[in-house]
N, CA, C, O and CB atoms as a CASP TS submission, in Angstrom:
PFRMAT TS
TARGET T0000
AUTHOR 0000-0000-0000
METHOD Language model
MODEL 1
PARENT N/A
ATOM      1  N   UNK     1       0.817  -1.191   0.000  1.00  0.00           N
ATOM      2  CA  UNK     1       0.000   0.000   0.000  1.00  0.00           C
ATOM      3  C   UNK     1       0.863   1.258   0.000  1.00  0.00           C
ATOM      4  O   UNK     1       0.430   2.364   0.323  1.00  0.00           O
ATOM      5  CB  UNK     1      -0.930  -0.004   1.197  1.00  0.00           C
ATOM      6  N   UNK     2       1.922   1.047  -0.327  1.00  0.00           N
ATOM      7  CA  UNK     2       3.070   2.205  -0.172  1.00  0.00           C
ATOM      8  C   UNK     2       2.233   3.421  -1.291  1.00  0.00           C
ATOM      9  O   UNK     2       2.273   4.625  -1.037  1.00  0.00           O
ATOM     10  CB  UNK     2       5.038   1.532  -0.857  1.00  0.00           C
ATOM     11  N   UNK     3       1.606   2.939  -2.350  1.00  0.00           N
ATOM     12  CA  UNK     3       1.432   3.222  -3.346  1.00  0.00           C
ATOM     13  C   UNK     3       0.766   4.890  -3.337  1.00  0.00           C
ATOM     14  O   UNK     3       0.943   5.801  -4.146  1.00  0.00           O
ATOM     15  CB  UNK     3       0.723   2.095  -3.858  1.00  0.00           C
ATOM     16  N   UNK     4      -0.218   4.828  -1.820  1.00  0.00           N
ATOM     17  CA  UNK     4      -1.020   5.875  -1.426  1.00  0.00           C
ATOM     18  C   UNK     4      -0.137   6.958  -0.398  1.00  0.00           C
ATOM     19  O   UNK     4      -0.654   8.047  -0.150  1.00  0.00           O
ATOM     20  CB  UNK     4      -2.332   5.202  -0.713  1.00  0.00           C
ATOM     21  N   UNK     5       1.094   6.642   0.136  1.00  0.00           N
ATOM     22  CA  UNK     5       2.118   7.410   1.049  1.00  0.00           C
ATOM     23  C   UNK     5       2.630   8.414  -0.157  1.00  0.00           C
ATOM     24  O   UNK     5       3.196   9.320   0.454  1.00  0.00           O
ATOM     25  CB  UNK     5       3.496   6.313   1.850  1.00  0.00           C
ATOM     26  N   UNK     6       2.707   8.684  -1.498  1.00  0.00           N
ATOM     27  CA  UNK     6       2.570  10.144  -1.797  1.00  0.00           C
ATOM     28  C   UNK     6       1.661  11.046  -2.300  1.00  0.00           C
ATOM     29  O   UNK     6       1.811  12.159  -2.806  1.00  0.00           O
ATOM     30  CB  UNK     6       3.253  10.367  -2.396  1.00  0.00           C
ATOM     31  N   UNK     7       0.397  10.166  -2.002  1.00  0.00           N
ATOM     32  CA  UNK     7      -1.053  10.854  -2.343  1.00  0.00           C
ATOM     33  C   UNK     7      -1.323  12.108  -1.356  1.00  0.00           C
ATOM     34  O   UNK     7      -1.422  11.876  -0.151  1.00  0.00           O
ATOM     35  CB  UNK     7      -2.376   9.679  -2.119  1.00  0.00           C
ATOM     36  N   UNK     8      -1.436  13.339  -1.806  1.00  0.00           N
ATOM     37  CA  UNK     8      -1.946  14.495  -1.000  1.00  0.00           C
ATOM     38  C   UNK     8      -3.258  13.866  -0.400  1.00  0.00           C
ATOM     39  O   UNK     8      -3.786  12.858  -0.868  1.00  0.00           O
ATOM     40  CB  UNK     8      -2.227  15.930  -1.937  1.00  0.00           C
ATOM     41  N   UNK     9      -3.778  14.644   0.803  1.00  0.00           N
ATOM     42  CA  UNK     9      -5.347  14.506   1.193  1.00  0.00           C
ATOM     43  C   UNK     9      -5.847  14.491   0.435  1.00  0.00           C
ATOM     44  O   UNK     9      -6.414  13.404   0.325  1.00  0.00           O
ATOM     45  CB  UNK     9      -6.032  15.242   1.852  1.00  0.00           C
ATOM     46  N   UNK    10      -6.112  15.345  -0.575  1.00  0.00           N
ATOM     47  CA  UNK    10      -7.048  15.429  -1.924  1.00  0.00           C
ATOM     48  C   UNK    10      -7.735  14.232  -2.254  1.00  0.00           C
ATOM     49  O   UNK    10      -8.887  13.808  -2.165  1.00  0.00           O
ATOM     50  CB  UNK    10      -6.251  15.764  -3.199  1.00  0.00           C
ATOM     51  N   UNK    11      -6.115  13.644  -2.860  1.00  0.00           N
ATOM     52  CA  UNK    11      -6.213  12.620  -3.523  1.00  0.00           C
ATOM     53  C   UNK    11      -6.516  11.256  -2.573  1.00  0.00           C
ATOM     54  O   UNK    11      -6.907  10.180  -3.027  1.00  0.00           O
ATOM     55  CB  UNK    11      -5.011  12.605  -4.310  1.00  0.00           C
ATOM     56  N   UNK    12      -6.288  11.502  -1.368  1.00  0.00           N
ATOM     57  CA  UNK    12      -6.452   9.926  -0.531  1.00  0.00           C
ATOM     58  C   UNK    12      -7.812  10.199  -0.581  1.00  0.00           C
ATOM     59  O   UNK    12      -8.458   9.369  -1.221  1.00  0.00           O
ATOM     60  CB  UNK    12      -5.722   9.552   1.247  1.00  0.00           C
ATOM     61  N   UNK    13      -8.514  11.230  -0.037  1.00  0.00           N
ATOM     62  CA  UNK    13      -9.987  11.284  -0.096  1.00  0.00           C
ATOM     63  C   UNK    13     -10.502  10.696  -1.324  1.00  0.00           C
ATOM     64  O   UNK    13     -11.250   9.732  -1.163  1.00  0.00           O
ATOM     65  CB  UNK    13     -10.486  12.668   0.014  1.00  0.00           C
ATOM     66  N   UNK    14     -10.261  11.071  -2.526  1.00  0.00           N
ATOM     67  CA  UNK    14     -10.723  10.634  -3.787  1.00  0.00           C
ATOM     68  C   UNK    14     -11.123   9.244  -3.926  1.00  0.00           C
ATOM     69  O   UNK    14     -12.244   8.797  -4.168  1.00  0.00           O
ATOM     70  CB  UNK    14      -9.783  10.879  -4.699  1.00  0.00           C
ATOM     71  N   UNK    15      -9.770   8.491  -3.688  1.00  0.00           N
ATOM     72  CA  UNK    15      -9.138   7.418  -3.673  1.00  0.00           C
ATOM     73  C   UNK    15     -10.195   6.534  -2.516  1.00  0.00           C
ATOM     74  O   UNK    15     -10.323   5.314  -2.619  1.00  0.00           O
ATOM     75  CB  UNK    15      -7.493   7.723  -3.303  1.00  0.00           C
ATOM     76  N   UNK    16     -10.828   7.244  -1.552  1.00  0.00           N
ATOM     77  CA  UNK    16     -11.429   6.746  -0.745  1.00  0.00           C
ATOM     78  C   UNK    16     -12.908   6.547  -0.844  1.00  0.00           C
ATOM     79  O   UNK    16     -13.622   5.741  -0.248  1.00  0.00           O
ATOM     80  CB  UNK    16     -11.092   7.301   0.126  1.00  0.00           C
ATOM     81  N   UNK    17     -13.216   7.485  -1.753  1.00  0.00           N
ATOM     82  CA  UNK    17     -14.560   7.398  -2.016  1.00  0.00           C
ATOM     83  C   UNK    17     -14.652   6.486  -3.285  1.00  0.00           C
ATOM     84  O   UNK    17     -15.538   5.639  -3.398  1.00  0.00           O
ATOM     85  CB  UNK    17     -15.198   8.822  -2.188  1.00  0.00           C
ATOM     86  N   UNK    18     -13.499   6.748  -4.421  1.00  0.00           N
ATOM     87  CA  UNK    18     -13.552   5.262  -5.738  1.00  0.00           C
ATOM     88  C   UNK    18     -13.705   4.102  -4.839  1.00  0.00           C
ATOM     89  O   UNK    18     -14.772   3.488  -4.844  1.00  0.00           O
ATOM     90  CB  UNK    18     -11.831   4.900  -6.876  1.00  0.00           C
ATOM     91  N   UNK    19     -12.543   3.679  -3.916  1.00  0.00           N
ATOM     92  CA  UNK    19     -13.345   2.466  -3.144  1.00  0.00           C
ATOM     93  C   UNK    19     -14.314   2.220  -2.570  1.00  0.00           C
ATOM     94  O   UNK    19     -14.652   1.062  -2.324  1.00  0.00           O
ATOM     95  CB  UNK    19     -12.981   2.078  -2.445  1.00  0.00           C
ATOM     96  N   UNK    20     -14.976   3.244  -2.227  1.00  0.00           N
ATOM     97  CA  UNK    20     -16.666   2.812  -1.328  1.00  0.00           C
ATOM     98  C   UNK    20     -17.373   2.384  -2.756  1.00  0.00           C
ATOM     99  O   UNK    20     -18.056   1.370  -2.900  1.00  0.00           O
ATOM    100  CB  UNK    20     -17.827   4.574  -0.290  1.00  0.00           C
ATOM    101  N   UNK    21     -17.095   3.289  -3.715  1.00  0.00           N
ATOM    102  CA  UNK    21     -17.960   3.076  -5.022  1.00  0.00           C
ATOM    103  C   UNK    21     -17.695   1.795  -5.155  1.00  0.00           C
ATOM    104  O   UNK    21     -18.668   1.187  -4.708  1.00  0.00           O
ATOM    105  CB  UNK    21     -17.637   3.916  -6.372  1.00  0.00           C
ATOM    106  N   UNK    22     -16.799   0.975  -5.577  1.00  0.00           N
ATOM    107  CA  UNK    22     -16.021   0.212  -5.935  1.00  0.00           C
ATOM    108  C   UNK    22     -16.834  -1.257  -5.042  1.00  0.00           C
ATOM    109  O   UNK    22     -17.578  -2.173  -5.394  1.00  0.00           O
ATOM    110  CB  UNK    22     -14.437   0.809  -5.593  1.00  0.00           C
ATOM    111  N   UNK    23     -16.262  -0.874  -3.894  1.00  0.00           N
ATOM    112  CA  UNK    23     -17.161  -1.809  -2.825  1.00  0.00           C
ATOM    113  C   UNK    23     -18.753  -1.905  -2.801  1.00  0.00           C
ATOM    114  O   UNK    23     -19.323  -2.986  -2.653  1.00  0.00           O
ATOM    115  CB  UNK    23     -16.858  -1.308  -1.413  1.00  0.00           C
ATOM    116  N   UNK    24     -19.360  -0.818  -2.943  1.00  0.00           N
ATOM    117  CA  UNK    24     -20.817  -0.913  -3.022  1.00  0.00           C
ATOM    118  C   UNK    24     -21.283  -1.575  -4.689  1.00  0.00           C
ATOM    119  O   UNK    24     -22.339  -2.202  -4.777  1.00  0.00           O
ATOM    120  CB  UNK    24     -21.454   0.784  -2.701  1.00  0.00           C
ATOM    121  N   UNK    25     -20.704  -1.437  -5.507  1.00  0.00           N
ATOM    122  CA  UNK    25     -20.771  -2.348  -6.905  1.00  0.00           C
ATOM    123  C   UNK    25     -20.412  -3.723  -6.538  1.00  0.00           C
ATOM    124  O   UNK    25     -21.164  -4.651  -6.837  1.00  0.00           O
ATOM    125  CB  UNK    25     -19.689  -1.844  -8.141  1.00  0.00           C
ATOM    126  N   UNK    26     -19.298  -3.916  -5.903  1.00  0.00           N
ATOM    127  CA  UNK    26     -19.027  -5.447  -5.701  1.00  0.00           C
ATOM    128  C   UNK    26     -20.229  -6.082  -4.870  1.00  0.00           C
ATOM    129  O   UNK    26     -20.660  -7.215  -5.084  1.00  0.00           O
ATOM    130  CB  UNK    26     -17.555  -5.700  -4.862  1.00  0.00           C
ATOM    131  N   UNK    27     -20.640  -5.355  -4.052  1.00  0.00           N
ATOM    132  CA  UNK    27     -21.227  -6.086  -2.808  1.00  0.00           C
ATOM    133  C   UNK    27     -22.897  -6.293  -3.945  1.00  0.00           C
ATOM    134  O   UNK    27     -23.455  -7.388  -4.028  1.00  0.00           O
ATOM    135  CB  UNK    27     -21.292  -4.790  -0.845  1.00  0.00           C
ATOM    136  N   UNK    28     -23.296  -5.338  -4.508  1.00  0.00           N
ATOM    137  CA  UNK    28     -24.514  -5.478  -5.283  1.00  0.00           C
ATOM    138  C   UNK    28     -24.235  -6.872  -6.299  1.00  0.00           C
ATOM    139  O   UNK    28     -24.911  -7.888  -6.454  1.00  0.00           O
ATOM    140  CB  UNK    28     -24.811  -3.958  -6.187  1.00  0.00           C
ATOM    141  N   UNK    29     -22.887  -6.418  -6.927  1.00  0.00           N
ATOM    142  CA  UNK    29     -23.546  -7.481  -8.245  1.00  0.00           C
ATOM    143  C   UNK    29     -22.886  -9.228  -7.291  1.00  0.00           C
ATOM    144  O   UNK    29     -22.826 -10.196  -8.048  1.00  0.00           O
ATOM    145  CB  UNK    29     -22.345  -6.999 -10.590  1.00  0.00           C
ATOM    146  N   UNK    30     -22.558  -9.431  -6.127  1.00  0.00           N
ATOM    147  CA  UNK    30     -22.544 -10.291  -4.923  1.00  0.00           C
ATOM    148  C   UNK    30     -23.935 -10.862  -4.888  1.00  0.00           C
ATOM    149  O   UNK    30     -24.083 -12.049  -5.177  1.00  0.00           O
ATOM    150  CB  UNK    30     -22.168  -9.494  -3.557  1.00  0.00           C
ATOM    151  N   UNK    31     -24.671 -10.330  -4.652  1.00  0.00           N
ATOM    152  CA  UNK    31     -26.439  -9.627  -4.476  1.00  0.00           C
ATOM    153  C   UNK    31     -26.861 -10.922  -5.366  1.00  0.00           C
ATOM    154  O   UNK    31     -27.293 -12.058  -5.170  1.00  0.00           O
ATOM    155  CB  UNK    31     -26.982  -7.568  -5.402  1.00  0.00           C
ATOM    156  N   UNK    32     -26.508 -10.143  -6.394  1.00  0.00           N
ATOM    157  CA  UNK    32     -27.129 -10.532  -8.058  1.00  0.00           C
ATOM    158  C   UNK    32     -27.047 -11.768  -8.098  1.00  0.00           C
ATOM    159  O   UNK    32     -28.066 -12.457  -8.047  1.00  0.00           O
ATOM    160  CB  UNK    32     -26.335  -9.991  -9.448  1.00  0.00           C
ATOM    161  N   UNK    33     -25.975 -12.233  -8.185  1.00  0.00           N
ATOM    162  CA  UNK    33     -25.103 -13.489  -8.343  1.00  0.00           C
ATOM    163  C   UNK    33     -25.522 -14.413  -7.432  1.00  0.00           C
ATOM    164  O   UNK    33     -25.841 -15.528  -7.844  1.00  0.00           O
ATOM    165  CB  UNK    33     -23.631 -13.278  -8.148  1.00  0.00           C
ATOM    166  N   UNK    34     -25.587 -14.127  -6.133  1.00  0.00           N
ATOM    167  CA  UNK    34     -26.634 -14.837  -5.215  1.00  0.00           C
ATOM    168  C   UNK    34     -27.737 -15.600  -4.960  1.00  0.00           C
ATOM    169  O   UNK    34     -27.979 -16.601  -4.287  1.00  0.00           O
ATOM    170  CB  UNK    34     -26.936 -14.394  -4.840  1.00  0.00           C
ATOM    171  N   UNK    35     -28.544 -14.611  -5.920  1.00  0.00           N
ATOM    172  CA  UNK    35     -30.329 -14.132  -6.047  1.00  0.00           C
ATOM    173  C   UNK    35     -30.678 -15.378  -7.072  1.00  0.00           C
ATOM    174  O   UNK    35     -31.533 -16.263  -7.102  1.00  0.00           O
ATOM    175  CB  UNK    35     -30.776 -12.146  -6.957  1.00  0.00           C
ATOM    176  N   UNK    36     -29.508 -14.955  -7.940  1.00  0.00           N
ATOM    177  CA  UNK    36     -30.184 -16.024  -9.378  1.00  0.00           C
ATOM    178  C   UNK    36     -30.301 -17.255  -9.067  1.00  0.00           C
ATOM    179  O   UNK    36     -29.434 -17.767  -8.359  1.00  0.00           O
ATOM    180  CB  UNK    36     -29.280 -16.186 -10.775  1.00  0.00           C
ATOM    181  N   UNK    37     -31.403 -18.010  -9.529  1.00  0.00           N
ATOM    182  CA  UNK    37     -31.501 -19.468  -8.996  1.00  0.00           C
ATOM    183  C   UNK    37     -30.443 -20.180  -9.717  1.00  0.00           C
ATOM    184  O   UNK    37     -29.562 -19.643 -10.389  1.00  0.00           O
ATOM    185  CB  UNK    37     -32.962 -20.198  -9.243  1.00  0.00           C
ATOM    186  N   UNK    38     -30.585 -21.279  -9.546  1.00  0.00           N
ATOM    187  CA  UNK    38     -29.499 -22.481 -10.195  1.00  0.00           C
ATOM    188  C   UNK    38     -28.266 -22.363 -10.480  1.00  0.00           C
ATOM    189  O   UNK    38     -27.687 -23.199 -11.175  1.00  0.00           O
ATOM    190  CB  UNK    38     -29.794 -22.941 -11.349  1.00  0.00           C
ATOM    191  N   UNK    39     -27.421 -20.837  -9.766  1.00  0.00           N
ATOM    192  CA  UNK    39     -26.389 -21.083  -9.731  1.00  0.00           C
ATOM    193  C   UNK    39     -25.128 -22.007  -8.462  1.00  0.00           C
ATOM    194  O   UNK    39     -24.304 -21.471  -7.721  1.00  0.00           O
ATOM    195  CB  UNK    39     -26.320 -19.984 -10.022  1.00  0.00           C
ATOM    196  N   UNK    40     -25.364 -23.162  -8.596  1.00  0.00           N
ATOM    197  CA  UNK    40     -25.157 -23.791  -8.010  1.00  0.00           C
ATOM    198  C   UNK    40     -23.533 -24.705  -8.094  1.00  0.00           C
ATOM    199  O   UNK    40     -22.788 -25.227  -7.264  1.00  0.00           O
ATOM    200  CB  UNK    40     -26.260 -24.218  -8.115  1.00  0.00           C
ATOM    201  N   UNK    41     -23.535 -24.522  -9.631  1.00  0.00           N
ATOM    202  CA  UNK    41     -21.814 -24.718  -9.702  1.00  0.00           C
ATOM    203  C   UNK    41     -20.889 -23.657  -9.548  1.00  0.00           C
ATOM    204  O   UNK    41     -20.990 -22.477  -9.886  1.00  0.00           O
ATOM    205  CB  UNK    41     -21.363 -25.210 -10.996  1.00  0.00           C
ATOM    206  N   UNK    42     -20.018 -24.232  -9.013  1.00  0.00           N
ATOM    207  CA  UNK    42     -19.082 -23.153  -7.737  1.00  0.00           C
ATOM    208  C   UNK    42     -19.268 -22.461  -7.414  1.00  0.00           C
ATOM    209  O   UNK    42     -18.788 -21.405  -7.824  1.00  0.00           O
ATOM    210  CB  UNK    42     -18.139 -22.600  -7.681  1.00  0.00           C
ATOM    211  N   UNK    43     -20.214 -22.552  -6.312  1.00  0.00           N
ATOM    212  CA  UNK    43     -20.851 -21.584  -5.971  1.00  0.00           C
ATOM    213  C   UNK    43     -19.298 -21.346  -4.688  1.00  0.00           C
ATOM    214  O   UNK    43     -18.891 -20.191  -4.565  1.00  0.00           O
ATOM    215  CB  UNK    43     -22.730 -21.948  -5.507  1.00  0.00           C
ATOM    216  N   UNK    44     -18.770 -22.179  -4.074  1.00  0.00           N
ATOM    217  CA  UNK    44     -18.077 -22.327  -2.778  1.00  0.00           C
ATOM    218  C   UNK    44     -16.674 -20.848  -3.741  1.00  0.00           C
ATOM    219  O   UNK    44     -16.422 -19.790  -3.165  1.00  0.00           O
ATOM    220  CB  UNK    44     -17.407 -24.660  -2.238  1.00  0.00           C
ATOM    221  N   UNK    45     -16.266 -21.078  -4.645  1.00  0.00           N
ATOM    222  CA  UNK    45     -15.382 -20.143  -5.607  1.00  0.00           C
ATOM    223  C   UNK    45     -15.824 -18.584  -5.325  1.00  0.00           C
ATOM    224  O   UNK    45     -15.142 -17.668  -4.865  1.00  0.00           O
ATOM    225  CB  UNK    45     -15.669 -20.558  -7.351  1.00  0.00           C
ATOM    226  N   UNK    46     -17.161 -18.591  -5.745  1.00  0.00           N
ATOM    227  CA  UNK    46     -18.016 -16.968  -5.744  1.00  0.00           C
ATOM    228  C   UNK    46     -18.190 -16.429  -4.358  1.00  0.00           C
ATOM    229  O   UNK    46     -18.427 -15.268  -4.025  1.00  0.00           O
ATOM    230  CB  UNK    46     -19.718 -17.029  -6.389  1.00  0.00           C
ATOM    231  N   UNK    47     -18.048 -17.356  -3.710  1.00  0.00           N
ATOM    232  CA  UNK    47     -18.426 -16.476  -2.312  1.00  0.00           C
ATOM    233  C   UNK    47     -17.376 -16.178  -1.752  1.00  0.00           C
ATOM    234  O   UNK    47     -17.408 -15.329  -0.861  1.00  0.00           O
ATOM    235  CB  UNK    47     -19.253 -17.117  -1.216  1.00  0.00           C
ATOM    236  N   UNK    48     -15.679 -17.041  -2.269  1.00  0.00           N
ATOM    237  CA  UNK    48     -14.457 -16.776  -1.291  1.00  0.00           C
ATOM    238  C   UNK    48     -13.893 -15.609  -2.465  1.00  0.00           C
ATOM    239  O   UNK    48     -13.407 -14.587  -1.980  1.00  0.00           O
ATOM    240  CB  UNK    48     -13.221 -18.413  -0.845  1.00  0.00           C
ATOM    241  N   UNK    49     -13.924 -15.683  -3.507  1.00  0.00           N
ATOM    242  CA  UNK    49     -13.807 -14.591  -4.393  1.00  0.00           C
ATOM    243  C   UNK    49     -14.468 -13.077  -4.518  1.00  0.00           C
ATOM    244  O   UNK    49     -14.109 -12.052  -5.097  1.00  0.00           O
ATOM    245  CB  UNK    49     -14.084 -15.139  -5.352  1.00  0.00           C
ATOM    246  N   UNK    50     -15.387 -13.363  -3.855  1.00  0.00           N
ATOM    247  CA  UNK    50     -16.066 -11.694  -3.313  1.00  0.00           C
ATOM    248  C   UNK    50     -15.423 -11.874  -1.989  1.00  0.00           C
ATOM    249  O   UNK    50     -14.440 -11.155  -1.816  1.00  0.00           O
ATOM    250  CB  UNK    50     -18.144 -11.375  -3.168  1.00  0.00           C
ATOM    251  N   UNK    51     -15.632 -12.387  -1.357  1.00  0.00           N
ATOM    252  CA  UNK    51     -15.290 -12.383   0.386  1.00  0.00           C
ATOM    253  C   UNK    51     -13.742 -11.605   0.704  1.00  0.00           C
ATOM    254  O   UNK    51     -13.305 -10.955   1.653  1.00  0.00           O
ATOM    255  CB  UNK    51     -15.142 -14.310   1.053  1.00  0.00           C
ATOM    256  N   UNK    52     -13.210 -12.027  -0.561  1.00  0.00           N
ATOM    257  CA  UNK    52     -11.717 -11.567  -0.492  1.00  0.00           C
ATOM    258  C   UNK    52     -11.555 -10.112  -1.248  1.00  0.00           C
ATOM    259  O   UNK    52     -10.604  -9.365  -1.018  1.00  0.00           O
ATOM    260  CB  UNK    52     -10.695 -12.757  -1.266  1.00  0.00           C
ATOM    261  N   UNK    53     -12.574  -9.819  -2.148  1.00  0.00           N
ATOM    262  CA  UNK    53     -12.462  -8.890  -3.126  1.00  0.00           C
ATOM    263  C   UNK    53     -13.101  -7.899  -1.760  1.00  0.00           C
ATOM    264  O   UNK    53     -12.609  -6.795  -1.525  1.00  0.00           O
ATOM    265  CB  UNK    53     -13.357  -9.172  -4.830  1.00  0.00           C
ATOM    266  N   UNK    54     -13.922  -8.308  -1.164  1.00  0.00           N
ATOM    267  CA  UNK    54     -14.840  -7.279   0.001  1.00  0.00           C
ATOM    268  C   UNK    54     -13.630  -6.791   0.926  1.00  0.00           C
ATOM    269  O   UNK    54     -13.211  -5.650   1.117  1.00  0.00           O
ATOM    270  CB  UNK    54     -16.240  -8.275   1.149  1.00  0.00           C
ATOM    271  N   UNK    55     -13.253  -7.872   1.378  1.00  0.00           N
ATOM    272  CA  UNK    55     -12.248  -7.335   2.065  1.00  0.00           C
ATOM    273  C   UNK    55     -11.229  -6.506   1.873  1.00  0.00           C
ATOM    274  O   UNK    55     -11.352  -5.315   2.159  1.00  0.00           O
ATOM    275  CB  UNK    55     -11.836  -7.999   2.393  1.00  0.00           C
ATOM    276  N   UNK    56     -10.256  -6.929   1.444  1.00  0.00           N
ATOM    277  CA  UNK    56      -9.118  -6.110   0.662  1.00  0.00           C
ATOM    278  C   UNK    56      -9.547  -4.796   0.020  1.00  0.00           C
ATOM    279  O   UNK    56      -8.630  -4.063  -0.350  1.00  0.00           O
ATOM    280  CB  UNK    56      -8.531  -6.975  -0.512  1.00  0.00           C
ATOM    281  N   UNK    57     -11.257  -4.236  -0.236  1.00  0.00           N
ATOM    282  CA  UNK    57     -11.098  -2.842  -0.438  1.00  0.00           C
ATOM    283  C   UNK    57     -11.715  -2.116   0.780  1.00  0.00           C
ATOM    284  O   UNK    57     -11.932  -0.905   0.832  1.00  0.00           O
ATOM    285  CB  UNK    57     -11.747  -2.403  -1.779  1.00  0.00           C
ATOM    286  N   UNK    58     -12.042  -3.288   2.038  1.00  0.00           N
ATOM    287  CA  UNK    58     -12.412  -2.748   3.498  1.00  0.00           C
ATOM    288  C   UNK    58     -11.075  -2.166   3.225  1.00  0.00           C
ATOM    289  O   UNK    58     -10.832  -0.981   2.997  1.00  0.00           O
ATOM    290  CB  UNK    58     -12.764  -3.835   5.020  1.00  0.00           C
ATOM    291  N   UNK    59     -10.080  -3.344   3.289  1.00  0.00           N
ATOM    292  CA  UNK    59      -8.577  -3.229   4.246  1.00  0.00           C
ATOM    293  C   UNK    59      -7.953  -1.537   3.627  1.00  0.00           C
ATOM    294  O   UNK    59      -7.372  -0.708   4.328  1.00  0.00           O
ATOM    295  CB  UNK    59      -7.076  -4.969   3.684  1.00  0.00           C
ATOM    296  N   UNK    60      -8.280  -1.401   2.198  1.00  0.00           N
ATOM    297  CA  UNK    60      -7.722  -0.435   1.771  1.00  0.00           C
ATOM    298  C   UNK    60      -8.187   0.889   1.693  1.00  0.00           C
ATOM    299  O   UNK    60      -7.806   1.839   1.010  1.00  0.00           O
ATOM    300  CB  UNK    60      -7.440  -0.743   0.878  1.00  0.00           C
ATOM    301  N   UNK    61      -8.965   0.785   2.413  1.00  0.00           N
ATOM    302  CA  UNK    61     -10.061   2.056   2.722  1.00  0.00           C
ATOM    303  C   UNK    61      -9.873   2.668   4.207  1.00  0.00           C
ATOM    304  O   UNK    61     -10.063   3.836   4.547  1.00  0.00           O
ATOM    305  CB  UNK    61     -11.775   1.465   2.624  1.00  0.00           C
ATOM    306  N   UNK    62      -9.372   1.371   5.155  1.00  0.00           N
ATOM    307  CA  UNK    62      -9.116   1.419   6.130  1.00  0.00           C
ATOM    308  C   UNK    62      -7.976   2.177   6.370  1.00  0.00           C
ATOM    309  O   UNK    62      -7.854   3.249   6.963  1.00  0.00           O
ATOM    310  CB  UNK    62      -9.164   0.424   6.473  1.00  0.00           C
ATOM    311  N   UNK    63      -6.919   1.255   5.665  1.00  0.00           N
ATOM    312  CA  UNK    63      -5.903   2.220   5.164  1.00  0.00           C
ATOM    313  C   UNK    63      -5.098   3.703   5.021  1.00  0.00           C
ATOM    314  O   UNK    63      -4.221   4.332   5.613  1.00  0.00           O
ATOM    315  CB  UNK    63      -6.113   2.117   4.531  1.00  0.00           C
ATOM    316  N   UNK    64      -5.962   3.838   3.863  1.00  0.00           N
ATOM    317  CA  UNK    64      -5.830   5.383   3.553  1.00  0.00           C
ATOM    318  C   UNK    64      -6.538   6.180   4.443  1.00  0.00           C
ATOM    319  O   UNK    64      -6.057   7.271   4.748  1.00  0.00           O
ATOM    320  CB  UNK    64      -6.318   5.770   2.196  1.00  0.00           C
ATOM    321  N   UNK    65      -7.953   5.701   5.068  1.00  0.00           N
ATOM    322  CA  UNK    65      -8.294   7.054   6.052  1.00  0.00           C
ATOM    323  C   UNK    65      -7.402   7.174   7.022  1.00  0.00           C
ATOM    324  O   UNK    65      -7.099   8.316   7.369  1.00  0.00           O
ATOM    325  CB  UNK    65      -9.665   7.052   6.814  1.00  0.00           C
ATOM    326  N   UNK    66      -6.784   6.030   7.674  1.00  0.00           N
ATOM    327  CA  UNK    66      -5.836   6.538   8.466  1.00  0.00           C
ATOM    328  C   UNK    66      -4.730   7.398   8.339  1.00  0.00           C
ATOM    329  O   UNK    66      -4.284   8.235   9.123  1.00  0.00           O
ATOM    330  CB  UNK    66      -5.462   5.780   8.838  1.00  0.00           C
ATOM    331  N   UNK    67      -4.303   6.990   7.031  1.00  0.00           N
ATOM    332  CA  UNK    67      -3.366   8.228   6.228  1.00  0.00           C
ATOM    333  C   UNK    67      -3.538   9.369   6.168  1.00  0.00           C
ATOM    334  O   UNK    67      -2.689  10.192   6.511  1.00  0.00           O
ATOM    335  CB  UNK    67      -3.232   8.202   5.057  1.00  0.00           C
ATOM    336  N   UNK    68      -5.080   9.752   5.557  1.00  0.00           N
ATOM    337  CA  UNK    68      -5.737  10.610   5.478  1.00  0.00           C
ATOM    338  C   UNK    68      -5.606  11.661   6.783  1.00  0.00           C
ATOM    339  O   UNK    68      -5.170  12.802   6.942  1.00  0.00           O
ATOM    340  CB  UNK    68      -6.881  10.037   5.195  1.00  0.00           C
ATOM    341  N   UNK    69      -6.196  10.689   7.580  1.00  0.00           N
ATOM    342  CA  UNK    69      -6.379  11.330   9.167  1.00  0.00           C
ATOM    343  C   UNK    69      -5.229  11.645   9.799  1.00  0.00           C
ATOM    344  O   UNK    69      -5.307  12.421  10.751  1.00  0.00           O
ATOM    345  CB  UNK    69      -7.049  10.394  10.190  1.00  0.00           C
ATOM    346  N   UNK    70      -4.219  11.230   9.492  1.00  0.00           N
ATOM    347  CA  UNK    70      -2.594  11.693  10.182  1.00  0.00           C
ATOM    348  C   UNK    70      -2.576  12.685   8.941  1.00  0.00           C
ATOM    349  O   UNK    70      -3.190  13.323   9.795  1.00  0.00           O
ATOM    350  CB  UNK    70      -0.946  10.238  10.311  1.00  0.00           C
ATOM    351  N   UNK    71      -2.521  13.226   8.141  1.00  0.00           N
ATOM    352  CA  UNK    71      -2.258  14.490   7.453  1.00  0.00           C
ATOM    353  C   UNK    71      -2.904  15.474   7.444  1.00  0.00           C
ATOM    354  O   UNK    71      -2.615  16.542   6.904  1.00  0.00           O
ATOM    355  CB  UNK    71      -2.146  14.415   6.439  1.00  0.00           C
ATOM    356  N   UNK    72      -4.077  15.139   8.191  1.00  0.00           N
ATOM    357  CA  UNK    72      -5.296  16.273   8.328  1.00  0.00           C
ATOM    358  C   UNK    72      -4.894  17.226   9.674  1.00  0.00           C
ATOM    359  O   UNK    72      -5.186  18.416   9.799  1.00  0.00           O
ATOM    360  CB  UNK    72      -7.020  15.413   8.620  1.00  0.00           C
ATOM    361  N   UNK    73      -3.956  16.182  10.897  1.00  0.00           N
ATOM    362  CA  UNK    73      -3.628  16.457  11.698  1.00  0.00           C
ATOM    363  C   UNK    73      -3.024  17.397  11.980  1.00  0.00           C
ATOM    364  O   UNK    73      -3.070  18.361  12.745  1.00  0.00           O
ATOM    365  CB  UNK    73      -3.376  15.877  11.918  1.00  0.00           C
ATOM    366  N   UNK    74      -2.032  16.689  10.736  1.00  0.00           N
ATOM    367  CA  UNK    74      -0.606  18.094  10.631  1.00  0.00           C
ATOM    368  C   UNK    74      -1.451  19.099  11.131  1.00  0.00           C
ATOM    369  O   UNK    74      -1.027  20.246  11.274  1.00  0.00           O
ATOM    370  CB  UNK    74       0.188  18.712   8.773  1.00  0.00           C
TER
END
């Protein structure tokens, strides 16, 4: 995550809200994918494949606000 340590506030904010976007699309078409009947082959694949995709843009959201929040400090 080094990647966001020369992002101004600006930009971590930005960066923070593409991931909520980002996350609230994943978690819907999750939804979708769910909902539909008879998807029943690999299904065990789709759920650790969002589960991980969910996470990792928690983790990176988590992340940067903290970044965020130590530069706001200054």
């Amino acid at each position: 995550m080094k990647k966001y340590d020369d992002m101004s506030t600006e930009e971590l904010n930005n960066e923070i809200k593409r991931l909520k976007d980002l996350l609230e699309e994943v978690i819907e078409e999750r939804e979708m994918i769910f909902s539909t009947t008879g998807i029943h082959r690999s299904v065990q694949y789709h759920v650790v494949k969002y589960e991980t995709e969910i996470n990792e843009i928690k983790e990176n959201i988590d992340h940067i606000s903290r970044l965020a929040e130590g530069r706001a400090a200054m």
